[in-house]
C-alpha positions as CSV (number, residue, x, y, z in Angstrom):
1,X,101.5,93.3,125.6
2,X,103.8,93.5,122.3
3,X,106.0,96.3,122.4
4,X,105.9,99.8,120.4
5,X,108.1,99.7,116.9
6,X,109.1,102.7,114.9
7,X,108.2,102.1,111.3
8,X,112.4,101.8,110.7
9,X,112.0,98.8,113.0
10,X,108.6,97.3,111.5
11,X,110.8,97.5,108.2
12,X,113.2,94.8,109.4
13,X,110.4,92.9,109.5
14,X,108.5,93.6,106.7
15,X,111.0,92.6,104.5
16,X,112.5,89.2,104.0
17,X,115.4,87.6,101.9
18,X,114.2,85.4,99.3
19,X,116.3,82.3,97.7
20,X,114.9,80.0,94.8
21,X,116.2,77.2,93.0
22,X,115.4,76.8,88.9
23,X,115.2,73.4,87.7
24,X,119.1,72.7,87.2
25,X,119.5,73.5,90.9
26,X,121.0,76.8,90.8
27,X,120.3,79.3,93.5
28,X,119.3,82.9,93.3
29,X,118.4,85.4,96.3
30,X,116.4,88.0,96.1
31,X,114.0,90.2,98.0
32,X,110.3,90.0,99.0
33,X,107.9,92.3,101.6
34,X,104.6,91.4,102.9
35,X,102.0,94.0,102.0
36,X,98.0,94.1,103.8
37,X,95.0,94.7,101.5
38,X,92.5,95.8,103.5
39,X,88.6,94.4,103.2
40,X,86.6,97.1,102.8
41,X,83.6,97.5,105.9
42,X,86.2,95.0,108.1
43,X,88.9,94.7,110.2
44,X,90.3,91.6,108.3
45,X,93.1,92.5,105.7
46,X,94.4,89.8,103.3
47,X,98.6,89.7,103.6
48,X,100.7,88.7,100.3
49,X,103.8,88.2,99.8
50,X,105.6,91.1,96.9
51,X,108.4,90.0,94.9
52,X,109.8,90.4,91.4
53,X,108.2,88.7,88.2
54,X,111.6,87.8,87.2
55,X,112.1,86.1,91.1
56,X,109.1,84.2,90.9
57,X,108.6,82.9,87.1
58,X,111.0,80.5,87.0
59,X,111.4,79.3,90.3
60,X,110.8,75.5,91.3
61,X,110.7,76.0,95.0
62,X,111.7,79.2,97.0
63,X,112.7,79.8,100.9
64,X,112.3,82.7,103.1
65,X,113.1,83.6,106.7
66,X,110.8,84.8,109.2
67,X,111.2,85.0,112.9
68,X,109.7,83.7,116.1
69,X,106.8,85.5,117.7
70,X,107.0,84.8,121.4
71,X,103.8,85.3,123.7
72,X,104.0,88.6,124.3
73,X,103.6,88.8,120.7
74,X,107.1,90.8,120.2
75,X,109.9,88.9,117.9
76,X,112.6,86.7,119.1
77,X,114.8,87.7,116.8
78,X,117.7,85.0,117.2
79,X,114.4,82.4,116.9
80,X,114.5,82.1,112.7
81,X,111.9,79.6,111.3
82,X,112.0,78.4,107.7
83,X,109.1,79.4,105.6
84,X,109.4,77.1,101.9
85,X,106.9,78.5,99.4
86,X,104.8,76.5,97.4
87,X,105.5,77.5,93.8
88,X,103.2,75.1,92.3
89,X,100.3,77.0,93.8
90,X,101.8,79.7,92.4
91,X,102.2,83.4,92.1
92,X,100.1,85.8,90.8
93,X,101.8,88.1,88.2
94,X,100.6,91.7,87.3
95,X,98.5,91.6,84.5
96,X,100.7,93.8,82.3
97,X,103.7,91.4,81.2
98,X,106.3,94.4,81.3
99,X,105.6,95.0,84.9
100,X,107.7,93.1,86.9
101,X,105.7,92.2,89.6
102,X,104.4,89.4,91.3
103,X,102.4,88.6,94.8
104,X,101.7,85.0,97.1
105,X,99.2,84.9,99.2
106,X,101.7,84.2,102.2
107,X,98.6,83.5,105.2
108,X,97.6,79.7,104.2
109,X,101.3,78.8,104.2
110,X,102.0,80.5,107.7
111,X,99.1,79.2,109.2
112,X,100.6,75.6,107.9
113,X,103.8,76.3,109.6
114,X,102.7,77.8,113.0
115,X,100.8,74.3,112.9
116,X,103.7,71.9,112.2
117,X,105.9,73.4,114.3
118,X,103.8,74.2,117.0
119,X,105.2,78.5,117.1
120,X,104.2,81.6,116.3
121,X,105.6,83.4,113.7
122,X,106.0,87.1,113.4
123,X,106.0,89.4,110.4
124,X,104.8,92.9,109.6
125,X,102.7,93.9,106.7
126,X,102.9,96.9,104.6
127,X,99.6,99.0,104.4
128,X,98.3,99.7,101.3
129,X,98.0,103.0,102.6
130,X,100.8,103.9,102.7
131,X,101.8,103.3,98.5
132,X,101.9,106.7,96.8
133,X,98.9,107.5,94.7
134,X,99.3,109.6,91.4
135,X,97.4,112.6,93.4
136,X,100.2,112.5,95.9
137,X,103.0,111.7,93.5
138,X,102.1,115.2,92.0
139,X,103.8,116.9,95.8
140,X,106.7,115.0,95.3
141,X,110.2,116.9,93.8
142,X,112.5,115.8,90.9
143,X,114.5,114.8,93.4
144,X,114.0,113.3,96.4
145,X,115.8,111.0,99.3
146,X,114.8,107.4,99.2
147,X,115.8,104.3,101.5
148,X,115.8,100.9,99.9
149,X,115.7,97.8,102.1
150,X,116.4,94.3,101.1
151,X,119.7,91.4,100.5
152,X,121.8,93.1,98.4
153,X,124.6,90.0,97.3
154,X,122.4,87.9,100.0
155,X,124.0,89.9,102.9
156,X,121.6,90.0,106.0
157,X,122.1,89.5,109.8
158,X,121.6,85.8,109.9
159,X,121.9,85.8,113.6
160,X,119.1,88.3,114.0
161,X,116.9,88.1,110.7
162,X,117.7,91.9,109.5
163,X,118.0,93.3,106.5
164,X,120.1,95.7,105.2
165,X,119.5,99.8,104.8
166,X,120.6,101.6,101.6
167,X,120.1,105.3,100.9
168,X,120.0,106.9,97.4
169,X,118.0,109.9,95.8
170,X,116.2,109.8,92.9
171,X,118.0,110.3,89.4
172,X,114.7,110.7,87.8
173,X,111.5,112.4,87.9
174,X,109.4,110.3,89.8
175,X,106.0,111.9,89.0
176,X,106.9,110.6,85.4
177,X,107.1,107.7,83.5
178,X,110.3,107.3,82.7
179,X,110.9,106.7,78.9
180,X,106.9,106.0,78.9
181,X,107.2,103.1,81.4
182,X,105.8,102.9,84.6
183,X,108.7,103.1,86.7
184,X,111.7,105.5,87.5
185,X,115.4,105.3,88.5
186,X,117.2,105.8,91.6
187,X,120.7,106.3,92.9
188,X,121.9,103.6,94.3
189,X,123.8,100.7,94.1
190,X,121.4,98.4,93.1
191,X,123.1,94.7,92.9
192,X,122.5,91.0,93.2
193,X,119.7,90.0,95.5
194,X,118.2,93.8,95.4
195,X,115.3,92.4,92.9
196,X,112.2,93.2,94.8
197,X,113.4,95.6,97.5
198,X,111.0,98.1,98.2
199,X,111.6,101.7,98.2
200,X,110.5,104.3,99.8
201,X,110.3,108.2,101.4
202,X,111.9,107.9,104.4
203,X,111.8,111.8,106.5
204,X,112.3,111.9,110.4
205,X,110.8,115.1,111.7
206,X,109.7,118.1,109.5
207,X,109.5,117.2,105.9
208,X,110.2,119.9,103.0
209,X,107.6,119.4,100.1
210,X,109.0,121.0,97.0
211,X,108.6,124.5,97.3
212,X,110.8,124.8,100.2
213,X,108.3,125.0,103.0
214,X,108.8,123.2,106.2
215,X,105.5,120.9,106.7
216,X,104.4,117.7,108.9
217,X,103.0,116.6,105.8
218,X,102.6,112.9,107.2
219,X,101.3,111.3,104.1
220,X,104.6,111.9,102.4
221,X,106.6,111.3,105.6
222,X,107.1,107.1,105.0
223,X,105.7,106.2,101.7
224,X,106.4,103.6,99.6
225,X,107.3,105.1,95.8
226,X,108.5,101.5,94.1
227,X,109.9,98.1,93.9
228,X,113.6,97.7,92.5
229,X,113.8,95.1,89.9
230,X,116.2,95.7,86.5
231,X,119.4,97.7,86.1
232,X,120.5,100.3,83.0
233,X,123.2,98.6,80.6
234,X,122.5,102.1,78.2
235,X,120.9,103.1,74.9
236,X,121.1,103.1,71.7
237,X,119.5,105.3,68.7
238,X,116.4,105.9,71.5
239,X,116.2,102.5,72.8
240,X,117.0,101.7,76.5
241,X,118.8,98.7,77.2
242,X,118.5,97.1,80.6
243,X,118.5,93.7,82.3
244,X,116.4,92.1,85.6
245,X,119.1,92.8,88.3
246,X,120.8,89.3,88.8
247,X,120.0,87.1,91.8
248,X,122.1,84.1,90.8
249,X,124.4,84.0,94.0
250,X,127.9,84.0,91.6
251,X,126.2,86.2,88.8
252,X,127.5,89.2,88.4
253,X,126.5,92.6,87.1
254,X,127.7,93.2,83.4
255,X,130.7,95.8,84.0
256,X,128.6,98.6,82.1
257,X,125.6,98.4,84.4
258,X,128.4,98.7,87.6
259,X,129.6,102.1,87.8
260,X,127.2,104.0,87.2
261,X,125.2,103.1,90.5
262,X,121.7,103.4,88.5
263,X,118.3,101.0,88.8
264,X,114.9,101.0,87.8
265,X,112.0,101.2,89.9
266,X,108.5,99.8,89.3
267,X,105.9,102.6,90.5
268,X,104.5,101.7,94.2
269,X,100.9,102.6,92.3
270,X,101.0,99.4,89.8
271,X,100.8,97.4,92.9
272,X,97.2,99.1,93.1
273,X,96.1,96.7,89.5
274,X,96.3,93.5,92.0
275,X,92.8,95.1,93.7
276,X,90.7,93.8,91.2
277,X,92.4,90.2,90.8
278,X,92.3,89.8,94.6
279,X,89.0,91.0,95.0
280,X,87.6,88.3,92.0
281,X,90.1,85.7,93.9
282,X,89.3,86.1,97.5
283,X,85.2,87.2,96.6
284,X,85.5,90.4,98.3
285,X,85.4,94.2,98.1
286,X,88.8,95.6,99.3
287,X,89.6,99.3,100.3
288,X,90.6,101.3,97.8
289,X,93.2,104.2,98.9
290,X,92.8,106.3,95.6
């Protein structure tokens, strides 16, 4: 029998470091989660990979790392296996062009590897359950703790497949649109190889909504509020200038985005548009959380 993980350890898991090549050959890294869309009136879900529009669009072939699953069905984490995307087959991009998102359809090619290479592999999927809705968004505070998880500069734990942890708050609203965009910011040093690192709500124990009042509120406890994917470079006469956060492996940040430790989110609940192009996709009904 597979053993028990907390949700802090499913997230090491969950998560996995992207790289790419463009056509001249030049690597980026970047981050990517796996995410479960449930079929509504089954126990089948349908598992995609999330990334970054920017990550995906001009991509000729990307790589990711995944680890062993041994019998038991727990990981072997010093076991990595290769995963190369198929680009050609493409990503699916959210329909609004100014939301920088994109999903794979990440089952066909694992079931490819497993077959070549004769092993199991092992990776945890997000629930769409647990991406905040607008109704809930409206118990969140102005500010609130956040955790992001991804490759910030590439760095990971090549030995055992792990990501790295950040913590930040949030240094705007996050019930509102931020300059009439769906997305917010967050504190946090949001760098190279960040693009596509999910964020989230992360209380242990009693959670404090925003009045104050100690609650085991559980659908706030570990919720997923957005995807990192540009960084501030300031604005002028009303306009906000920003730029995709770089994932070039010697890019770096322009020196006005660096100090002051700002990003933008995407809102978790734009993931909730690729329902409909799923469900015309795949030809079925999926679960719908809202």
């Amino acid at each position: 029998m597979a053993k028990e993980l907390s949700f802090a350890e499913q997230l090491c898991y969950i998560t996995t470091r992207i790289v790419t090549q463009d056509a001249n050959k030049k690597t980026y890294i970047a981050t990517g989660f796996f995410m479960a869309f449930q079929i509504e009136d089954k126990d089948e879900t349908i598992p995609v990979l999330v990334t970054n529009r920017h990550v995906a669009e001009n991509a000729e072939t990307m790589t990711i790392w995944l680890s062993e699953k041994d019998k038991e069905g727990d990981p072997v984490d010093k076991s990595m296996i290769k995963v190369d995307i198929s680009i050609k087959k493409g990503f699916i991009y959210h329909p609004n062009n100014a939301v920088d998102l994109a999903f794979y359809y990440i089952a066909p090619t694992i079931t490819a590897v497993e077959e070549a290479i004769k092993k199991s592999v092992y990776y945890k999927t997000l629930p769409l359950e647990m991406v905040i809705t607008d109704e809930k968004a409206l118990a969140l505070d102005a500010i609130e703790d956040v955790i992001m998880v991804g490759y910030p500069r590439g760095l990971w734990d090549n030995v055992n497949n792990r990501p790295i942890f950040r913590s930040g708050i949030t240094a705007t609203d996050p019930k509102v649109d931020y300059c009439d965009q769906r997305e917010f910011m967050i504190d946090s040093a949001c760098i190279q190889g960040s693009s596509g690192s999910p964020v989230l709500l992360f209380y242990k124990g009693v959670f404090c909504d925003k009045f104050g009042k100690n609650t085991c509120y559980d659908s706030l406890k570990v919720t997923l509020l957005g995807v990192q994917h540009a960084i501030p470079l300031g604005q002028t006469e009303g306009k906000i200038i920003k730029a995709e956060t770089p994932t070039a492996e010697n890019e770096d940040i322009p020196v006005i985005g660096l100090p002051i430790n700002l990003g933008y989110i995407v809102k978790a609940q734009c993931l909730f548009d690729f329902i409909p192009l799923i469900e015309k996709e795949c030809k079925v009904k999926l679960k719908h959380p809202q």
